[in-house]
N, C-alpha and C positions, 0 to 999 in steps of 0.2 A: 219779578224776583220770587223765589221761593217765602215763606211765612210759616211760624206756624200758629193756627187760630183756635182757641178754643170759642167754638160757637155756641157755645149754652154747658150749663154744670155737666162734666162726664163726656161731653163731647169735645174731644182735641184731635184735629186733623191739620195735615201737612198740605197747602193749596197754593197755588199761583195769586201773589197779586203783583199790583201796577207798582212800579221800581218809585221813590219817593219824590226822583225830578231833579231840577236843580236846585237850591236854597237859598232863600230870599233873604236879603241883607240880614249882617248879623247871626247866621246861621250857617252850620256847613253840612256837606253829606259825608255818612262815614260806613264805611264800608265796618260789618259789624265782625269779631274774631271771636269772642269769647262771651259767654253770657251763662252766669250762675244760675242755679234754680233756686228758691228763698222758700219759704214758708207761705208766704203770700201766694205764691204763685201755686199752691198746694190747693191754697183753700178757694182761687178762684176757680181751679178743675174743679175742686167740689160741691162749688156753688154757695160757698160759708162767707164769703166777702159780703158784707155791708152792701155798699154803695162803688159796685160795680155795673155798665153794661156791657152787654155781651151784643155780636161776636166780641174779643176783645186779644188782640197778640200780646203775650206778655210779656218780662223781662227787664229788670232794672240793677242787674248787676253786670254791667258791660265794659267792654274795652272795645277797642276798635282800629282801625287808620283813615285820616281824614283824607277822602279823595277829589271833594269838589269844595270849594271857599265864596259863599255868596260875600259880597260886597262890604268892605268895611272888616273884614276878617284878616286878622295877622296870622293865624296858626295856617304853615306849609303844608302843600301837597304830601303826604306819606306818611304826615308824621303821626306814631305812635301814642293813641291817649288812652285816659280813664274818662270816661260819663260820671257825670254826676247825672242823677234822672230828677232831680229835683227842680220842676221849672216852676220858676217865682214873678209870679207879676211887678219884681222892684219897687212897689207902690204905695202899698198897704203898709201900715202900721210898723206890722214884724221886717219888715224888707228895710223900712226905713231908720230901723233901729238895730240891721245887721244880723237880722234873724231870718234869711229866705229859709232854712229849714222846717218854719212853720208860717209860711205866709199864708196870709188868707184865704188866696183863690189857689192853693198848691196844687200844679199837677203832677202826678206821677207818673214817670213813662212806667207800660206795661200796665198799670192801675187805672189810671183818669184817662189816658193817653193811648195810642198803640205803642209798644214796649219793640223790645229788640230781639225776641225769636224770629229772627229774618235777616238777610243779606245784607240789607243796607239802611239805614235809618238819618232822619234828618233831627240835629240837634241843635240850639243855640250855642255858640263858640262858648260865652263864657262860662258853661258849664262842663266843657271839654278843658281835662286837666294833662297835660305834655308827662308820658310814662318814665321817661328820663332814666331809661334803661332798664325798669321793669319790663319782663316778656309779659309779653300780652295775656298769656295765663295766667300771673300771677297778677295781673294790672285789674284782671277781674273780677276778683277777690277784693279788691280796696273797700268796694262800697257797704255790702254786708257788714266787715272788722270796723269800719267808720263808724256802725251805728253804738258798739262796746265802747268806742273809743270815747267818742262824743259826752256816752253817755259818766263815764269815768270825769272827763273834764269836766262836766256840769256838777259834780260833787263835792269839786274844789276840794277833794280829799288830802290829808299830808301824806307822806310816805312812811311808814310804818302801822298803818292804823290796821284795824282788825278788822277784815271785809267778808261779807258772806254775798255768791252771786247763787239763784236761786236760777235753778233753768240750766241743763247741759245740752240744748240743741246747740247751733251755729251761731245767733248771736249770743247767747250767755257763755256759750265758749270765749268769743272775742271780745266778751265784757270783760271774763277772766284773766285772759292772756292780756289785756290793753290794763286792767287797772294792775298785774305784776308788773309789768311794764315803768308803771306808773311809782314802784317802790309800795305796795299795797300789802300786807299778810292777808294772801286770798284761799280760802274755804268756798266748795262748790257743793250745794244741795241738789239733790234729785231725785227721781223715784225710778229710774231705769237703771240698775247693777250694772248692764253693757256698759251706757255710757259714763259713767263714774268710773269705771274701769279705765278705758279710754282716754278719759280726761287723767288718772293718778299717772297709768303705763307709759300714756305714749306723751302728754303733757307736763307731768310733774306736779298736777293740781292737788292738793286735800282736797279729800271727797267725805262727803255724810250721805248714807243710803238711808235715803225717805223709805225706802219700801222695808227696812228690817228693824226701823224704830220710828216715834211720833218725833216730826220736827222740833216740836218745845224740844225737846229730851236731847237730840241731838246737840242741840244750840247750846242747852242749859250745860253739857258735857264738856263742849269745844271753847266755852267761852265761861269756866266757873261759875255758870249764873249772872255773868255780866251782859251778857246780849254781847251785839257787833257792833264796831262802830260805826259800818257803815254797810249796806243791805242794797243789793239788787234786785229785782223781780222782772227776769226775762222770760217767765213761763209761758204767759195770753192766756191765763186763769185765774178766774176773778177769785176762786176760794182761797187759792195759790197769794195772789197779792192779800187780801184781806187777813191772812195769816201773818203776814211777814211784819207787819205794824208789829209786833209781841217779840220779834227777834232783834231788835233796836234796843241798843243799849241807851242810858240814860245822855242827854244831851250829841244822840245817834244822829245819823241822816237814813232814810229811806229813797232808792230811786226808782221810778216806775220806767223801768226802758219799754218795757211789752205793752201792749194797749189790749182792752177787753172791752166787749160792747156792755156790758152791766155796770150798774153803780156800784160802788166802793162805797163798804162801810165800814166806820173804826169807833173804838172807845174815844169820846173828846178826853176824858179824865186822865186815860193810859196816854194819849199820843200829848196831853199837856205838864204832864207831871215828869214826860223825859225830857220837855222840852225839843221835842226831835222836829228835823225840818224834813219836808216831803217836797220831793223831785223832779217835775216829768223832763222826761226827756224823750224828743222826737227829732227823727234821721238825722242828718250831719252836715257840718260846715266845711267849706274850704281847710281851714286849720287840724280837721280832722281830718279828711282825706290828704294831707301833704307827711299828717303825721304817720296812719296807717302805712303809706307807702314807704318814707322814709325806715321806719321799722322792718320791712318789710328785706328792705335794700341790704340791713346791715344783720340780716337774719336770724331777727327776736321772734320774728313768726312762724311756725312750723306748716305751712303750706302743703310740704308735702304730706304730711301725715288729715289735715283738713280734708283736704280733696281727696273723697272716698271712691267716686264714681264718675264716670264720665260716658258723654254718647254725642251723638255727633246733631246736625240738625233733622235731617229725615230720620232718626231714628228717637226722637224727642217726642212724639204722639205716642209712640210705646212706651218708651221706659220712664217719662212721668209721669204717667198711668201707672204704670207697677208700682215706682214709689212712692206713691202717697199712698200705698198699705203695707207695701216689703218695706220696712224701714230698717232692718237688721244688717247693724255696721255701716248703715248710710250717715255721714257727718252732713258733706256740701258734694250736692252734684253740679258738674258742669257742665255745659254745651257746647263745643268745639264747633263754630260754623266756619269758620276762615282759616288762612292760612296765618 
């Protein structure tokens, strides 16, 4: 089958490997359609991943159609899914308390694992979710909006509260759109004018342009001095999060959806005198992906305006190469490998 591999930071090439075989109980083969490009997938071209080895095929925003069924497998020949890339050892602690999104030995297809820039890939069944009439393009999309969604739900927020989502890439996009979703007054921070544009024009979001005033001042403007009630930080900057502590209203929540390799520091005095509760949130659950889709279905998400660019899979060693520095009007790029 065709792949495509990035074999060390900067080097991404399109090469022959060996097709995945049949799938051993419990697992099935799925011929791959659709695979998002993420941020992650940015910074392993670049070489800024942590705890990656390389060569390494990436891709963890997929859809697909299952075409072969290893043993003990219910899901039909043809049928139409969503990937969840999230493989959870069931074992560990978090698995057994209903949290494989952060199980211990988590592997990541595309991250820990080889990922889905390639023809055909082998996945455990029950992380194969039935599209149930989403097209495959939009089916692969779910995964990315799961991570806003997820993280929305973990704030146990009510509807009407005053939310600031800090980050207008793809996922603080779909932090934004899942917590409106959600009955939320959402305000979007950022420092790039494009995309604050973007998010007011073609979304409907409130936007604050970090680049033409200091976030205090913004905050203090939109919110009388009372902060937000509740605060997202989808940047992957730790000055960025380390800020947001200050934009929390009194008895606030803060939710850390983006991860930074640096430690995070806060005033105990300030974060104990609002009494504020702090968040993390990491990738997403069943509940999240049934909900993202479902949204999806009855057309609360604007998909087509998301998906900015598309290229096909031979032409994916080029054009994410270009992207991870042309980022002008890029929201979500996708991969079109299948039919």
């Amino acid at each position: 089958m065709k792949a495509v591999v990035c074999r060390s930071p900067g080097d991404l090439v399109l090469e022959d490997r060996a097709a995945p075989g049949a799938p051993p109980p419990g697992w099935a083969r799925v011929a791959v359609s659709h695979v998002g490009i993420c941020g992650t997938d940015y910074h392993i071209f670049e070489g800024k991943h942590p705890f990656l080895a390389y060569p390494r095929i990436m891709g963890h925003e997929v859809s697909g159609t299952v075409v072969e069924r290893g043993e003990g497998v219910d899901l039909p020949v043809a049928e139409p899914v969503i990937i969840n890339p999230y493989l959870a050892c069931g074992k560990c602690i978090a698995c057994r308390h209903g949290k494989p999104n952060c199980c211990v030995s988590i592997e990541v297809l595309g991250v820990h694992r080889d990922g889905a820039m390639c023809d055909e890939i082998l996945v455990p069944a029950q992380n194969l979710y039935p599209a149930n009439g989403l097209s495959l393009a939009d089916a692969a999309a779910v995964e990315f909006l799961a991570i806003g969604a997820h993280a929305v739900r973990r704030s146990l927020a009510a509807p009407g509260q005053r939310t600031l989502v800090i980050g207008a890439g793809p996922i603080g996009l779909g932090t934004a759109l899942f917590a409106r979703i959600a009955g939320l007054d959402v305000s979007l921070l950022d420092m790039s004018t494009e995309r604050l544009n973007f998010a007011e024009g073609e979304l409907g979001l409130a936007a604050l342009d970090g680049s033409k005033a200091p976030a205090t001042d913004l905050v203090r403007e939109a919110t009388s001095g009372e902060g937000f009630d509740l605060v997202f930080d989808a940047t992957g900057n730790t000055q960025s999060v380390q800020s947001a502590f200050a934009h929390v209203a009194h008895g606030g929540t803060l939710v850390l959806v983006s991860v930074v390799k640096d430690d995070i520091t806060f005033s105990d005095p300030e974060f104990h005198k609002r009494e504020m509760t702090l968040v993390g949130s990491r990738n997403a659950l069943r509940a999240d992906f049934d909900h993202v889709a479902a949204s999806i279905r009855k057309g609360a998400v604007p998909l087509g305006k998301l998906v900015t660019h598309r290229t096909t899979l031979a032409g994916t060693a080029r054009d994410l190469a270009r992207w991870a520095h042309e980022k002008s009007g890029l929201i979500k790029a996708v991969i079109e490998v299948g039919s």
